[in-house]
N, C-alpha and C positions, 0 to 999 in steps of 0.2 A: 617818565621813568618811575611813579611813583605807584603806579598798575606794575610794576615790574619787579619792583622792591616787595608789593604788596604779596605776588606771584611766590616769591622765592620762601617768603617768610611763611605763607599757608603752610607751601611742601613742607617746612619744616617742622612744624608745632601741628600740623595736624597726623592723629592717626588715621590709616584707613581703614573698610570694615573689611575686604576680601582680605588682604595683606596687610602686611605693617604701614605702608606708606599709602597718600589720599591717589587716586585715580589719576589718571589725564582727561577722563571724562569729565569728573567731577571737578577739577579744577577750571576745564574749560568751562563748564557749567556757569561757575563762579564766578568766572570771569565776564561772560556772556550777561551776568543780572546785573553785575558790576556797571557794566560800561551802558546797558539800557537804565539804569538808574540813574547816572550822571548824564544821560541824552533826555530822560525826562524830565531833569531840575534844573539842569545847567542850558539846554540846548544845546549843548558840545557834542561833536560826531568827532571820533577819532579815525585819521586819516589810514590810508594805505599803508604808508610807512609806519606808522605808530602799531598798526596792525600785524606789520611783518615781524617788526621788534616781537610783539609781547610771543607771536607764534614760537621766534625764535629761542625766545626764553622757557617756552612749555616742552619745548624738543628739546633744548640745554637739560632742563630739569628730567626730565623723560633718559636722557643718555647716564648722567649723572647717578641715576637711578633714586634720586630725590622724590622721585614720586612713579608709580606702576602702570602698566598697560593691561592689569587683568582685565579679566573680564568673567561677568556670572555663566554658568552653562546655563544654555536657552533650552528648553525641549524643542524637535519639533516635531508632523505629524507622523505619524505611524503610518504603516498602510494602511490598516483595519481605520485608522480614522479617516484617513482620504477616500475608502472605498465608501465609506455612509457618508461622507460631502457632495461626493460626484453621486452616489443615489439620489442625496436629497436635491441638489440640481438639478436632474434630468425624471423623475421623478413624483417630488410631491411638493417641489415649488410651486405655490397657486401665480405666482405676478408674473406680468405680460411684460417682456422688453422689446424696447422698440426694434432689434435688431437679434435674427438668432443666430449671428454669430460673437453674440457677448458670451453664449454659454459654452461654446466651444473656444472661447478665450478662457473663461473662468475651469473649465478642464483642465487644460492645456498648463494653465497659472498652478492649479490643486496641485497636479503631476509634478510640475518641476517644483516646488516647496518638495514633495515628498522625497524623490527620489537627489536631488543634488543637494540637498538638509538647507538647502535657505532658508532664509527668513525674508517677508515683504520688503524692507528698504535693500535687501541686497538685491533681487531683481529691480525694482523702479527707479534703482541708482545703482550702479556697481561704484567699486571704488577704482576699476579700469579707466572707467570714464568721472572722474570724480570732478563735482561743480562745473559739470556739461553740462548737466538736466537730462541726460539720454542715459537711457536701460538696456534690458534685454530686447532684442526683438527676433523672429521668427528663424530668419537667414542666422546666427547664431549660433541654431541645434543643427545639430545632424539625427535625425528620427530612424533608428531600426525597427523592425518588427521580429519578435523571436517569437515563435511558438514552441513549450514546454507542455507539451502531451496536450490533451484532447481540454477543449474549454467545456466547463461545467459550470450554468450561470441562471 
């Protein structure tokens, strides 16, 4: 309980930089060096339950509004920047993979960043499937094809 006390008093005494109040990222952060630091001196691993507590405490603080759920705005790619990645892909990459349909993966990967504004951990992990270890996969999309006037390429 004394990770829990520790928890409550951060939210309190610290400011945050987006907001007034410190992060829930940043607290978990915090808490994550915390608990590998007493696993590297002490050799204590804190259990399941101990873990459910402290989570329950970062969501109490979280509702409470003790501490924030911002978060920074990510850029992501542009078209114009995805259309010179899949160039240099298909184009003026010199290395050989062993398999060519890695680069019709790494299309297929550029395109959805671009167009559904991901960012890489939210395809390799959705939060759907959260601490499953499974992603997006193919069966997934539904792929149209639209043509808008004549291709110039």
């Amino acid at each position: 309980y004394k990770l829990d006390m520790f928890l409550k008093w951060f939210a309190d005494t610290r400011l945050g930089v987006i907001e007034a109040a410190v992060t829930d990222v940043t607290l978990g952060n915090r808490l994550s060096s915390l608990k590998r630091a007493v696993n590297m001196y002490t050799n204590y691993k804190y259990s399941n339950l101990q873990n459910r507590v402290l989570n329950t405490t970062l969501m109490q603080l979280l509702r409470n509004k003790k501490i924030t759920s911002a978060r920074y705005a990510k850029p992501i790619a542009t078209v114009g920047v995805t259309q010179d990645l899949l160039r240099f892909l298909w184009a003026c990459n010199e290395y050989q993979h062993p398999h060519a349909r890695w680069f019709i993966q790494l299309a297929f990967l550029t395109n959805l960043y671009t167009f559904l504004g991901t960012r890489p951990g939210e395809v390799i992990e959705s939060d759907a499937w959260l601490n499953s270890n499974k992603g997006l996969h193919y069966k997934d999309f539904y792929l149209k094809r639209c043509i808008i006037g004549a291709f110039k390429g």
